[in-house]
PDB file with SEQRES, HELIX, SHEET and CRYST1 records, atoms N, CA, C and O in Angstrom:
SEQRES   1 A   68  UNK UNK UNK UNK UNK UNK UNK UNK UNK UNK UNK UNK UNK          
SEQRES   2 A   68  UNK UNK UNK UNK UNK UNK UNK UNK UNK UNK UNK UNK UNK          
SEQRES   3 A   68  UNK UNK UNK UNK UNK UNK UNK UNK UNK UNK UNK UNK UNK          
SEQRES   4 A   68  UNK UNK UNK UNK UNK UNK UNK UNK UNK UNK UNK UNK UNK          
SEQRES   5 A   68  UNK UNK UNK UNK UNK UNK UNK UNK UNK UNK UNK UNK UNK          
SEQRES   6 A   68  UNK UNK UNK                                                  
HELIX    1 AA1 UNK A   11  UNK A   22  1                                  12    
HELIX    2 AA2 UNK A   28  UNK A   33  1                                   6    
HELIX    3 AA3 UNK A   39  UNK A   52  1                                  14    
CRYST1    1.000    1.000    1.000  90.00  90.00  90.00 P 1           1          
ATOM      1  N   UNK A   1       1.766  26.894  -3.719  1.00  0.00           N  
ATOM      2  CA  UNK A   1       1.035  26.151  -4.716  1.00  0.00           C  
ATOM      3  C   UNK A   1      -0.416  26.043  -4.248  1.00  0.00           C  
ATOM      4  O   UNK A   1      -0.812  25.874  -3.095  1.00  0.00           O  
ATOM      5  N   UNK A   2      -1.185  26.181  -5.451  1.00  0.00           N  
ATOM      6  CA  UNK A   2      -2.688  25.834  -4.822  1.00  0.00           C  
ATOM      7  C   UNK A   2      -3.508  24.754  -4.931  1.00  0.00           C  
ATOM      8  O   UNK A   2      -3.760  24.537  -6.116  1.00  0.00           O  
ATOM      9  N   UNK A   3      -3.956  24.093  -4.290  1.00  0.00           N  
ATOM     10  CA  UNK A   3      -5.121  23.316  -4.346  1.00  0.00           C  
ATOM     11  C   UNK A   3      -5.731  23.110  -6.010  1.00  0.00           C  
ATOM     12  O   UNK A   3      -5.576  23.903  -6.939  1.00  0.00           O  
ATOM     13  N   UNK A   4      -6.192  22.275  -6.024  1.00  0.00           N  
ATOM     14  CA  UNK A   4      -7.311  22.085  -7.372  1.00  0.00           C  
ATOM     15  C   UNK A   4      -8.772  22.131  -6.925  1.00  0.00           C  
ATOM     16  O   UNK A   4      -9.226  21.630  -5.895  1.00  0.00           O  
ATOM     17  N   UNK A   5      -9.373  22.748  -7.775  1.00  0.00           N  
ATOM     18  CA  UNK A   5     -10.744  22.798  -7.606  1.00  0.00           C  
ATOM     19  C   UNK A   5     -11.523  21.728  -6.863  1.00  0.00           C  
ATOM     20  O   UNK A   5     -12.479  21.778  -6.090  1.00  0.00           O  
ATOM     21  N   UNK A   6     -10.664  20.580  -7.443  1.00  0.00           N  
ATOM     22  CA  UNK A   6     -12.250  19.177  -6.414  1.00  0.00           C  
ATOM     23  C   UNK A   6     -11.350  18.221  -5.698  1.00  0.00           C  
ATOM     24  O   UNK A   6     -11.419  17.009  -5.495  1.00  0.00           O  
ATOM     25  N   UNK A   7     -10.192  19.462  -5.271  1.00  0.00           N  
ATOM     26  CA  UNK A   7      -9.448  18.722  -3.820  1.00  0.00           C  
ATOM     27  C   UNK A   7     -10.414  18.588  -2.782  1.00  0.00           C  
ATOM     28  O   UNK A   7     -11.060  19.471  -2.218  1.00  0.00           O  
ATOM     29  N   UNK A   8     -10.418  17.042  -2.568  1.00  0.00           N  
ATOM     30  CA  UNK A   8     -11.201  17.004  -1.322  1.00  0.00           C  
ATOM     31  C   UNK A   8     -10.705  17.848   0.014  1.00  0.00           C  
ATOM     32  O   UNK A   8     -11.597  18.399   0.659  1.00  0.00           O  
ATOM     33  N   UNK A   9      -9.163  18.001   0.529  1.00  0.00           N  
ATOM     34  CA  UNK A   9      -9.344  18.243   1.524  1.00  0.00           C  
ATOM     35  C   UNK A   9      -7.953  19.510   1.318  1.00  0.00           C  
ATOM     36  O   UNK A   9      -7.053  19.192   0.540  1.00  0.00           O  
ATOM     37  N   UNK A  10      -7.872  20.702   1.939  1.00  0.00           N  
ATOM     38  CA  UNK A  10      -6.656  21.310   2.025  1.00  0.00           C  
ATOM     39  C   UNK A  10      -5.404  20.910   2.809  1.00  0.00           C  
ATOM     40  O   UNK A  10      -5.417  19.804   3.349  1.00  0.00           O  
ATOM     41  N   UNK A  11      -4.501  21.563   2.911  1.00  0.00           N  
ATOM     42  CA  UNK A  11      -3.131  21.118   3.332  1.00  0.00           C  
ATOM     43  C   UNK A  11      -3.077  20.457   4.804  1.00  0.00           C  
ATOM     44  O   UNK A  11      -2.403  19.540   5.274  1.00  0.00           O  
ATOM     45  N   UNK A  12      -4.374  21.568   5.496  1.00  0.00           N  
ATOM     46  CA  UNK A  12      -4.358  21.531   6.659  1.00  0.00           C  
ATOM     47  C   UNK A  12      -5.128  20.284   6.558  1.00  0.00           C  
ATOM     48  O   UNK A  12      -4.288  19.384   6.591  1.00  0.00           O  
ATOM     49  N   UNK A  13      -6.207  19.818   6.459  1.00  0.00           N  
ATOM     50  CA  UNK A  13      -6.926  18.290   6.668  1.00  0.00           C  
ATOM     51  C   UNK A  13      -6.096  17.569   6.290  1.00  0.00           C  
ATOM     52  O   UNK A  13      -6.266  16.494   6.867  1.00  0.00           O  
ATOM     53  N   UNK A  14      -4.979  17.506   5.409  1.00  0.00           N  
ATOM     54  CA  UNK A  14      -4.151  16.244   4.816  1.00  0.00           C  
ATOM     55  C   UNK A  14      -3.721  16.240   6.088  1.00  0.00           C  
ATOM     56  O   UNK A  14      -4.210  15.365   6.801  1.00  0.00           O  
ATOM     57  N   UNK A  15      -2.760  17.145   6.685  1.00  0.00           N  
ATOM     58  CA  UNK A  15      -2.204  16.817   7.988  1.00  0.00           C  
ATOM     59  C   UNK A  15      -2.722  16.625   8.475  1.00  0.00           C  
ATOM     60  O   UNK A  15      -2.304  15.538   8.874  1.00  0.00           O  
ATOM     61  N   UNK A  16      -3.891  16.881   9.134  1.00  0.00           N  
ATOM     62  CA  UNK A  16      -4.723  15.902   9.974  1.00  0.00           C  
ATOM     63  C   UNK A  16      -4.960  14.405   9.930  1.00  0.00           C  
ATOM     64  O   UNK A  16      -4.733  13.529  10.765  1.00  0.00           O  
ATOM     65  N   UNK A  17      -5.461  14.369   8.763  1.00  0.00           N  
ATOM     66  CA  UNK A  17      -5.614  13.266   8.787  1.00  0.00           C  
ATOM     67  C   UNK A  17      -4.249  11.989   8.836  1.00  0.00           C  
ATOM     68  O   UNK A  17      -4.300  10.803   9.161  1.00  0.00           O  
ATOM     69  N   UNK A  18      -2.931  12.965   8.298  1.00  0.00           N  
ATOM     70  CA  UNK A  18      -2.103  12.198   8.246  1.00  0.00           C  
ATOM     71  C   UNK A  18      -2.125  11.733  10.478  1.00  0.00           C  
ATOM     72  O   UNK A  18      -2.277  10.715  11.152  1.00  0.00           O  
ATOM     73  N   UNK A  19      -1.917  12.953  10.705  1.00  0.00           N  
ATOM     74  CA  UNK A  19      -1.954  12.769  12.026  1.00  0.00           C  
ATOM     75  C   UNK A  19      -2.411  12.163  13.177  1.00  0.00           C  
ATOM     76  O   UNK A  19      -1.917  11.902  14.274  1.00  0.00           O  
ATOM     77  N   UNK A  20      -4.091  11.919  12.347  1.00  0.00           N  
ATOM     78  CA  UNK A  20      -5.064  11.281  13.405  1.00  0.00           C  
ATOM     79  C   UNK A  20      -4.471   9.404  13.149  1.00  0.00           C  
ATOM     80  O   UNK A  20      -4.635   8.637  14.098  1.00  0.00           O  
ATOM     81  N   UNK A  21      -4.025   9.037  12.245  1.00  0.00           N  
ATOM     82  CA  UNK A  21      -3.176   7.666  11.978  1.00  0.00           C  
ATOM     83  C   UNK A  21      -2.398   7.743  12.328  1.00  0.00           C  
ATOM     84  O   UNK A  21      -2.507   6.912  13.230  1.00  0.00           O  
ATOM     85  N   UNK A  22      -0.722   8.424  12.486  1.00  0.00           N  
ATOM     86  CA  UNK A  22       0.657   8.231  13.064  1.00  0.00           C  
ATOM     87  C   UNK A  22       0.419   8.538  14.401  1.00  0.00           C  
ATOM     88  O   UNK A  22       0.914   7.689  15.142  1.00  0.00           O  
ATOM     89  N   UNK A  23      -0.376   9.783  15.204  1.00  0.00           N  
ATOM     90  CA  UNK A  23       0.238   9.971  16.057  1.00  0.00           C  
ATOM     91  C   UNK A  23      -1.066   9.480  16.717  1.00  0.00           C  
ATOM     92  O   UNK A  23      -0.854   8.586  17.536  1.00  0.00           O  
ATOM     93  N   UNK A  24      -2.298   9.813  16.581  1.00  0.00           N  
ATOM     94  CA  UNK A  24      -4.009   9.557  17.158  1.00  0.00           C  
ATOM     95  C   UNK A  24      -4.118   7.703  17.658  1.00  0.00           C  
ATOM     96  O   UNK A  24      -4.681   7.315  18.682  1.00  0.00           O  
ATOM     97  N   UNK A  25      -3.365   6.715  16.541  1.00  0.00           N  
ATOM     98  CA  UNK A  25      -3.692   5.564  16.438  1.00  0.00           C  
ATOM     99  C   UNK A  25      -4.861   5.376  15.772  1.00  0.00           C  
ATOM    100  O   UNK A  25      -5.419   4.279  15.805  1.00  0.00           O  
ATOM    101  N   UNK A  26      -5.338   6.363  15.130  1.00  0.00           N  
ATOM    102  CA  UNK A  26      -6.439   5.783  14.158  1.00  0.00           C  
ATOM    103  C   UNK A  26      -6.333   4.733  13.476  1.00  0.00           C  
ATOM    104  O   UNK A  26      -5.167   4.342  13.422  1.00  0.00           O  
ATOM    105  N   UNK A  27      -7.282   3.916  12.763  1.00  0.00           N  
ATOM    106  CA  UNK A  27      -6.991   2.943  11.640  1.00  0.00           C  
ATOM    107  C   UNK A  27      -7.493   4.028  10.311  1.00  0.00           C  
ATOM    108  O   UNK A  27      -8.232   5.010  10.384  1.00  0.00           O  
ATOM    109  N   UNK A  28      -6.999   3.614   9.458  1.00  0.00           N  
ATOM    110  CA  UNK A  28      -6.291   4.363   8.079  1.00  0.00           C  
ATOM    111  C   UNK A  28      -7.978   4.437   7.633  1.00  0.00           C  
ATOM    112  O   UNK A  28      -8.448   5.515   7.269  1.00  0.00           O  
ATOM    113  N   UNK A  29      -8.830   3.193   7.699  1.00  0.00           N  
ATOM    114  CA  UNK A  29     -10.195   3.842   7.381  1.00  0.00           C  
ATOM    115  C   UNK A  29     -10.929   4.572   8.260  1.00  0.00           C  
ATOM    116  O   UNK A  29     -11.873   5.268   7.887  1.00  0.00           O  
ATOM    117  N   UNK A  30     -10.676   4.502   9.092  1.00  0.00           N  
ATOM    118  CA  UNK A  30     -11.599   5.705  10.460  1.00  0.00           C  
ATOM    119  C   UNK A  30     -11.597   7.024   9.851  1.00  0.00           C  
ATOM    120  O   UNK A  30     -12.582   7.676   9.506  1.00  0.00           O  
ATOM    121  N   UNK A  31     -10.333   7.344   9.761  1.00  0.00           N  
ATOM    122  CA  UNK A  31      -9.684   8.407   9.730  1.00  0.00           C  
ATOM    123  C   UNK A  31      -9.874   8.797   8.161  1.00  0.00           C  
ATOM    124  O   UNK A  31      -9.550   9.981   8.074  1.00  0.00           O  
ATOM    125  N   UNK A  32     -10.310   8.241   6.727  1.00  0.00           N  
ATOM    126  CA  UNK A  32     -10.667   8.630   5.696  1.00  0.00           C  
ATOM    127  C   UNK A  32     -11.764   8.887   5.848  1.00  0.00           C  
ATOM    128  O   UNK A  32     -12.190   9.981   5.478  1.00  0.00           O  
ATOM    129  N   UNK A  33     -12.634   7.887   6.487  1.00  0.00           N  
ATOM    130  CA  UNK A  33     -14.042   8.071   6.847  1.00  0.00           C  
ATOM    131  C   UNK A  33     -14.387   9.797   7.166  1.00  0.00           C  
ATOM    132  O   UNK A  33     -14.929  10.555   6.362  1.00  0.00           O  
ATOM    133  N   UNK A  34     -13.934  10.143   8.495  1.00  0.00           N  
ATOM    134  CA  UNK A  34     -13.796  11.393   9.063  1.00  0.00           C  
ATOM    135  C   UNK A  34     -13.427  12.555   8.128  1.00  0.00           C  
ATOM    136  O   UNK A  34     -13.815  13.720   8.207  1.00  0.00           O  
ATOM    137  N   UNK A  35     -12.512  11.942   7.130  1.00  0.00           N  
ATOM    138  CA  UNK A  35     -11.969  13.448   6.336  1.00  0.00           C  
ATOM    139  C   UNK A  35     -13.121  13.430   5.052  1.00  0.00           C  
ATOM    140  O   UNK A  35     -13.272  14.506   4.473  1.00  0.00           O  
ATOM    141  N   UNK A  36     -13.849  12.384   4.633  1.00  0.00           N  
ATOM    142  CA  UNK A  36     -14.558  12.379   3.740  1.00  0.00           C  
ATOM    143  C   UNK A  36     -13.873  11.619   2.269  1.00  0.00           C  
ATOM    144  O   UNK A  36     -14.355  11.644   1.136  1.00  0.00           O  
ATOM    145  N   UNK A  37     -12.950  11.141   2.606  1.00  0.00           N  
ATOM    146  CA  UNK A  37     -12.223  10.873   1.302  1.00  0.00           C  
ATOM    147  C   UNK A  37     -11.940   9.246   1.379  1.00  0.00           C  
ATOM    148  O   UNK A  37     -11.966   8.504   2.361  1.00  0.00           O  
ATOM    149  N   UNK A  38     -11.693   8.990   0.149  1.00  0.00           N  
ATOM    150  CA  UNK A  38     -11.535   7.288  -0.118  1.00  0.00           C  
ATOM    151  C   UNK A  38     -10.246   6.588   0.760  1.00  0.00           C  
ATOM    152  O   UNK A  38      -9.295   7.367   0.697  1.00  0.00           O  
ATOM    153  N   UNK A  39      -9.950   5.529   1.455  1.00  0.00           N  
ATOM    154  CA  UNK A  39      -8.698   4.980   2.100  1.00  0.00           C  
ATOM    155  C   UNK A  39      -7.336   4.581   1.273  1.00  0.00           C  
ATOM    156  O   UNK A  39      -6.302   4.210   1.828  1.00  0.00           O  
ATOM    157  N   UNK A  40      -7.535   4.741  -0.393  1.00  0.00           N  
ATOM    158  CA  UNK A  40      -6.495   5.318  -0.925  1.00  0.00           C  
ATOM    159  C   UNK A  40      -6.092   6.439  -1.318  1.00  0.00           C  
ATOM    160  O   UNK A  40      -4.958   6.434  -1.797  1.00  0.00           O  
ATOM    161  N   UNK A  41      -6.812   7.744  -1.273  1.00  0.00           N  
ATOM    162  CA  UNK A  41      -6.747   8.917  -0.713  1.00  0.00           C  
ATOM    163  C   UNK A  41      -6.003   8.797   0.451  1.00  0.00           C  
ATOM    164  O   UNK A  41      -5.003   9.436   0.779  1.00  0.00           O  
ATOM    165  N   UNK A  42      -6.546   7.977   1.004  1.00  0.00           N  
ATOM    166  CA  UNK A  42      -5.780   8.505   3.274  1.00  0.00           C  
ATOM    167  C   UNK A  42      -4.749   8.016   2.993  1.00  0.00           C  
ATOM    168  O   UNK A  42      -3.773   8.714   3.269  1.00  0.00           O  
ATOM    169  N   UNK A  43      -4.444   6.535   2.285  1.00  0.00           N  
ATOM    170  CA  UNK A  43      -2.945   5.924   2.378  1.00  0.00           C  
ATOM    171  C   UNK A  43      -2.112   6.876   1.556  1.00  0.00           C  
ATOM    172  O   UNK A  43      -0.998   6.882   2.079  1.00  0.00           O  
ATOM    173  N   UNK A  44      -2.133   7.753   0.424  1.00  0.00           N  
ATOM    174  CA  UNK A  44      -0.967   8.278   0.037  1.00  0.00           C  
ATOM    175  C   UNK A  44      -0.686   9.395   0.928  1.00  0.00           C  
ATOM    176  O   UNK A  44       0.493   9.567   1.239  1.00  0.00           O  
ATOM    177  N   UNK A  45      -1.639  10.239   1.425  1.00  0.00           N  
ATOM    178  CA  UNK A  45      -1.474  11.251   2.421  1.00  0.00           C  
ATOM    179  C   UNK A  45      -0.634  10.805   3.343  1.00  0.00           C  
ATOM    180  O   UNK A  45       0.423  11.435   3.364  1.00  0.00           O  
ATOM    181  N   UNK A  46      -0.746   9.720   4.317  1.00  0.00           N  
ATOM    182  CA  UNK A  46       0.133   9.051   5.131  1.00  0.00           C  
ATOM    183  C   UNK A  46       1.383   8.666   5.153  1.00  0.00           C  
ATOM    184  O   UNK A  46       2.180   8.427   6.060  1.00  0.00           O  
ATOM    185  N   UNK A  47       1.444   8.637   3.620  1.00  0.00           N  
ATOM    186  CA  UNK A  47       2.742   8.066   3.153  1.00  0.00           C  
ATOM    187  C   UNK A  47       3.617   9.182   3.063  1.00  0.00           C  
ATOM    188  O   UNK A  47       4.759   9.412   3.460  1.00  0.00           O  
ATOM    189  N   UNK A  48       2.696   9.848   2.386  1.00  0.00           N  
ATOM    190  CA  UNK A  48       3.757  11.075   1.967  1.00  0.00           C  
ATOM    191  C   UNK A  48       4.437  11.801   3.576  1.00  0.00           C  
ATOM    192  O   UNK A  48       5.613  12.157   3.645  1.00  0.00           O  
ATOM    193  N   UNK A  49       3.588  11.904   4.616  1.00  0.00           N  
ATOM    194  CA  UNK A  49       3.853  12.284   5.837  1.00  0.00           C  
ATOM    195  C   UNK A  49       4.658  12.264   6.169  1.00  0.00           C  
ATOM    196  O   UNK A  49       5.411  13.196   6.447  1.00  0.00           O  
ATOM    197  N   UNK A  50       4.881  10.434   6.323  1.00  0.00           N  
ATOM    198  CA  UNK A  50       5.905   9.567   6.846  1.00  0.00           C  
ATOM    199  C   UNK A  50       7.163   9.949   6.165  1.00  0.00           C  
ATOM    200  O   UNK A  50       8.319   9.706   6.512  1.00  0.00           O  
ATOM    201  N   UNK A  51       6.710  10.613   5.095  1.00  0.00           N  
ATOM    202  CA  UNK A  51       8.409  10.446   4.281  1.00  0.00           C  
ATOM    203  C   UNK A  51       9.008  11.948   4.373  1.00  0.00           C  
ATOM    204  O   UNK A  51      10.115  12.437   4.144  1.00  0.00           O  
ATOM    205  N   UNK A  52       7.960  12.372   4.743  1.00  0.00           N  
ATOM    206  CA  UNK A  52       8.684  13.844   4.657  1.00  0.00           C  
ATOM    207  C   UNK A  52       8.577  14.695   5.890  1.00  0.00           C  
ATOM    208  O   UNK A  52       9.285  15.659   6.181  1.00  0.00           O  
ATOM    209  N   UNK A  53       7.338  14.060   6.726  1.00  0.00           N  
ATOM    210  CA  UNK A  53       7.364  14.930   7.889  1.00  0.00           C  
ATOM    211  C   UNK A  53       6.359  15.398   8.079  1.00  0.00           C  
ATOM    212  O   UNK A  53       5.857  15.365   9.203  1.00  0.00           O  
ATOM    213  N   UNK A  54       5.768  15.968   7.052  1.00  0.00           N  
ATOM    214  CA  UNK A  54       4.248  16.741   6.923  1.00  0.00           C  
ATOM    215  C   UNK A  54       3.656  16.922   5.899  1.00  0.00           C  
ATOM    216  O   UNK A  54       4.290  17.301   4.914  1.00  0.00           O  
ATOM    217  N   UNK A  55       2.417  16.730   5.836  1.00  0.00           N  
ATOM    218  CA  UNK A  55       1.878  16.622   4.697  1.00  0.00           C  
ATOM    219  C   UNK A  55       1.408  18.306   3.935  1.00  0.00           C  
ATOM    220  O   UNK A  55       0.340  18.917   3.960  1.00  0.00           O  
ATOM    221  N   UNK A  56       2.888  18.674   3.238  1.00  0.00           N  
ATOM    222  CA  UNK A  56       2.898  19.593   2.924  1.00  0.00           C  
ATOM    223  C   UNK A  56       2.835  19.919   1.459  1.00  0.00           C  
ATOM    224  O   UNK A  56       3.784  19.248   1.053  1.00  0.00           O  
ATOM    225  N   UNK A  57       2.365  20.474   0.476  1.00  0.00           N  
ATOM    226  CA  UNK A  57       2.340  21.159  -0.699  1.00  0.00           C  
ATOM    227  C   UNK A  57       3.856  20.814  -1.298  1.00  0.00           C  
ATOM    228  O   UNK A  57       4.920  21.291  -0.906  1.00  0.00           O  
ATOM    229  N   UNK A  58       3.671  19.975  -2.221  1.00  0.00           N  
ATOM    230  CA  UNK A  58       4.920  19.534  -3.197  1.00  0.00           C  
ATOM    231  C   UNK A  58       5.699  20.726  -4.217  1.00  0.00           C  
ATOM    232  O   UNK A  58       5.193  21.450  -5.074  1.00  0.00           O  
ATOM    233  N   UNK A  59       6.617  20.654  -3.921  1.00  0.00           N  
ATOM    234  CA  UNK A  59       7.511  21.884  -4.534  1.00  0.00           C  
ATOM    235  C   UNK A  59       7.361  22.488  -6.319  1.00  0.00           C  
ATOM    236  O   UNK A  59       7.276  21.736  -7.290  1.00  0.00           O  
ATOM    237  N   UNK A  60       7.360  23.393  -6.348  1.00  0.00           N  
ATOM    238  CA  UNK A  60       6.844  23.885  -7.873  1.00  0.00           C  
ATOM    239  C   UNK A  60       8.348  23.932  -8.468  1.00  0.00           C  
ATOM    240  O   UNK A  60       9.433  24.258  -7.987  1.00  0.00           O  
ATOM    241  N   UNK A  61       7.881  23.409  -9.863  1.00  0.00           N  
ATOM    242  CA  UNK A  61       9.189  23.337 -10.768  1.00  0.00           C  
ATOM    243  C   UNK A  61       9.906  24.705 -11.065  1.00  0.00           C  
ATOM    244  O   UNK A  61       9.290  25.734 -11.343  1.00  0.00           O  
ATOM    245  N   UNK A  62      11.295  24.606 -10.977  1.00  0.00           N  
ATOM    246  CA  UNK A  62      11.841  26.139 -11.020  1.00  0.00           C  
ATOM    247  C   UNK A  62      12.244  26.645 -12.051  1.00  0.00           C  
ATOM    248  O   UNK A  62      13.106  27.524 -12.065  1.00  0.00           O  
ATOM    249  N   UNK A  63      11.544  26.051 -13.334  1.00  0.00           N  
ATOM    250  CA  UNK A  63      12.227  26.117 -14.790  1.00  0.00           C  
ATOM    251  C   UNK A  63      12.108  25.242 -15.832  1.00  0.00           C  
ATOM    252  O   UNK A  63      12.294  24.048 -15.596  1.00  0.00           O  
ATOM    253  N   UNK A  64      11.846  25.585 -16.894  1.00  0.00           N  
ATOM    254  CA  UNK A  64      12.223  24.469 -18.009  1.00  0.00           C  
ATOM    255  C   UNK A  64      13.391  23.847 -18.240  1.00  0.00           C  
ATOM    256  O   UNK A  64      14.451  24.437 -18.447  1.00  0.00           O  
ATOM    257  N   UNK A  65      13.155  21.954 -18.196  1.00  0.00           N  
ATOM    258  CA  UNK A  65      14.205  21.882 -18.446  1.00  0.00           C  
ATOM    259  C   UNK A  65      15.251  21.919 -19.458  1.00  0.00           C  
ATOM    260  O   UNK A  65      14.869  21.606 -20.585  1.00  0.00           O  
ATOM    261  N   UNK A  66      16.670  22.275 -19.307  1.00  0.00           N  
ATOM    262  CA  UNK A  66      17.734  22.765 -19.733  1.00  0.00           C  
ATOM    263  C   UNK A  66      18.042  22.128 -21.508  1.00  0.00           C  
ATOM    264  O   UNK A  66      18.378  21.023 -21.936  1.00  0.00           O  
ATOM    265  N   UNK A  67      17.750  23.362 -22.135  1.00  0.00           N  
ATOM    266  CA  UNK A  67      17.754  22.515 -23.723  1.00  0.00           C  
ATOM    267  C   UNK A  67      19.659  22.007 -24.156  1.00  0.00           C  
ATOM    268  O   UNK A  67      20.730  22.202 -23.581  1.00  0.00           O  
ATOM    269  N   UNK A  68      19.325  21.427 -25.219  1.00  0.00           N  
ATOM    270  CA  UNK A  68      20.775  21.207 -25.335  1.00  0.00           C  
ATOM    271  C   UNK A  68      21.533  22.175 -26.357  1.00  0.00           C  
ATOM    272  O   UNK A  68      22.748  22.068 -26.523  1.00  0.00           O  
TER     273      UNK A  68                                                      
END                                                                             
């Protein structure tokens, strides 16, 4: 999946930044500061991390869904 045009940051900076907070001890604004992006920007990145492991590219739909 790709990026959008006025993604602030690619897959790889999300993980970072998720990183420089879980594993760095950053505080959640340091670490938006650094990536350039707003601290609710950094908090969903983080979140999503936490929940999945890595802040990786969300899965593309495999189909329309199923008519009746």
């Amino acid at each position: 999946m790709e990026l959008h045009g006025n993604a602030a940051l690619s897959w790889n900076g999300r993980r970072r930044l998720a990183e420089r907070v879980i594993v760095e001890g950053w505080t959640l604004r340091a670490a938006a500061e650094a990536a350039g992006v707003s601290v609710r920007c950094a908090r969903k990145w983080v979140a999503r991390y936490r929940a999945e492991g890595c802040a990786r590219p969300p899965r593309p739909l495999l189909g329309a869904a199923p008519s009746c």
